[in-house]
C-alpha positions as a Markdown table, in Angstrom:
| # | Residue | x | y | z |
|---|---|---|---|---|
| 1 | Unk | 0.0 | 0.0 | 0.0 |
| 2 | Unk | 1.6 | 3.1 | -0.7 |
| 3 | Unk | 1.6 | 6.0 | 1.5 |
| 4 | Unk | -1.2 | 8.4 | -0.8 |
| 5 | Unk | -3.6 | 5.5 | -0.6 |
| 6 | Unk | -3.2 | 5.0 | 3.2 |
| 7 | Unk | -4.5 | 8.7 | 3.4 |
| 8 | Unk | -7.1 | 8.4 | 1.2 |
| 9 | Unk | -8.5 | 5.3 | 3.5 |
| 10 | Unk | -7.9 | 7.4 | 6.2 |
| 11 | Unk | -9.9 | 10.5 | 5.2 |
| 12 | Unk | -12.7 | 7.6 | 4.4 |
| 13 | Unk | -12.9 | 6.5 | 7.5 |
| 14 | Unk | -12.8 | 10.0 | 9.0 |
| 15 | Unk | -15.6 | 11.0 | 6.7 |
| 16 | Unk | -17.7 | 7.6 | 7.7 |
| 17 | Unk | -17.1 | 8.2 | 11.6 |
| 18 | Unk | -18.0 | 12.2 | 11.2 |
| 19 | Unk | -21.2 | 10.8 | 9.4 |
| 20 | Unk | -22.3 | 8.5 | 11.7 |
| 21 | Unk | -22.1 | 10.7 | 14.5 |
| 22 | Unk | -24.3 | 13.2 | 12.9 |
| 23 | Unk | -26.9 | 10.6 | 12.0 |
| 24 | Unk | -26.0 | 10.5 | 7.9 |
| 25 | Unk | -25.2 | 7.1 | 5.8 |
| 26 | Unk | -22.4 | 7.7 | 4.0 |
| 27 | Unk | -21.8 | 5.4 | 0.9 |
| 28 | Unk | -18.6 | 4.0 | 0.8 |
| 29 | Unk | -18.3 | 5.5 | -3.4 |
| 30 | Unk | -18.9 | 8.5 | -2.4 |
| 31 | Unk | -16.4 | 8.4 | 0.3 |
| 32 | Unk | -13.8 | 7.6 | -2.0 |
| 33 | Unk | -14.7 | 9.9 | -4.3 |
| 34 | Unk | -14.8 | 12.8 | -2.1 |
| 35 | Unk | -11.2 | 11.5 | -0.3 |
| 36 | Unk | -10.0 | 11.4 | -4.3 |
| 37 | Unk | -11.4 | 14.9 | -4.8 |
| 38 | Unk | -9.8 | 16.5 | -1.7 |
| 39 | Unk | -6.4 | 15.8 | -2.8 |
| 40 | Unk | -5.6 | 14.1 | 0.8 |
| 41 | Unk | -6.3 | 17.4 | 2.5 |
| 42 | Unk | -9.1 | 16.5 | 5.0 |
| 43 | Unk | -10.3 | 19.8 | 6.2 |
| 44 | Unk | -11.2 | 20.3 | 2.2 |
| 45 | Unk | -13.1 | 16.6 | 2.4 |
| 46 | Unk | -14.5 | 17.9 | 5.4 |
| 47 | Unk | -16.0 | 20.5 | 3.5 |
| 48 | Unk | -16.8 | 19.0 | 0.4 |
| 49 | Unk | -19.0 | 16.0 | 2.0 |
| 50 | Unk | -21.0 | 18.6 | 4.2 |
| 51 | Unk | -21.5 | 20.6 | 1.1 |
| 52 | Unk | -22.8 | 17.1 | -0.6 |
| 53 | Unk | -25.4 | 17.0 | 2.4 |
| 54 | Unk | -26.1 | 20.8 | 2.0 |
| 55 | Unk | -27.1 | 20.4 | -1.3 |
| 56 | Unk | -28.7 | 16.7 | -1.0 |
| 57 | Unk | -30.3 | 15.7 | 2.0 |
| 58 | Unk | -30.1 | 12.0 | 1.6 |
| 59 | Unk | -26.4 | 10.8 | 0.2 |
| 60 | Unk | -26.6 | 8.7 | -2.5 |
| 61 | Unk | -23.5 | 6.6 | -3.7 |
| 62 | Unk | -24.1 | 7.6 | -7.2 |
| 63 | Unk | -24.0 | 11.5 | -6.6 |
| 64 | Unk | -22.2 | 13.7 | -9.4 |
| 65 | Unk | -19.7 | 15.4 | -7.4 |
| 66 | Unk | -19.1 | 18.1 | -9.4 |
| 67 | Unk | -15.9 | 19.7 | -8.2 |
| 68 | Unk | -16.6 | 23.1 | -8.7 |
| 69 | Unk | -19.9 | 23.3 | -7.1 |
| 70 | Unk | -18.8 | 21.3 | -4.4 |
| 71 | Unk | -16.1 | 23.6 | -3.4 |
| 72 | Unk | -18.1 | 26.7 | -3.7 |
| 73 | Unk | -20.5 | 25.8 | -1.7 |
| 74 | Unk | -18.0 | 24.4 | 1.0 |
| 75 | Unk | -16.4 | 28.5 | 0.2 |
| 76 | Unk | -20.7 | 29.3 | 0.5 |
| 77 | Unk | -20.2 | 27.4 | 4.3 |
| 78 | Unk | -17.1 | 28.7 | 5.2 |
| 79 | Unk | -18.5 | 32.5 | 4.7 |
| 80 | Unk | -21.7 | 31.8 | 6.6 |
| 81 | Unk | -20.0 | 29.9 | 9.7 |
């Protein structure tokens, strides 16, 4: 395993644990496709999976994460909090 995809499991599991605290299912696709997306930087991932929930209540493992909405409405969050 090399060291990029050890981070990317670990932002996974982050991103499951955060979820399940706040009551959410995360898929495990979109998980990896958020943890892809974030470039291993988990305060982005962070970011990008609340702004998933933001814009769809109910995560679905086949949501279209587009990129650049994603991230401005993480930038939307980040304004407002």
């Amino acid at each position: 395993m090399t060291i990029a995809n050890y981070f990317y499991l670990q932002i996974c599991q982050i991103l499951h644990n955060v979820c399940k605290k706040e009551g959410l299912n995360l898929p495990a696709e979109l998980s990896k496709k958020i943890a892809e997306k974030s470039n291993r930087n988990l305060r982005r991932a962070l970011l990008m999976c609340e702004a998933c929930r933001v814009q769809q209540y109910v995560l679905h493992k086949q949501y279209n994460l587009d990129i650049k909405r994603v991230d401005q409405s993480a930038l939307d969050t980040c304004k407002a909090g």
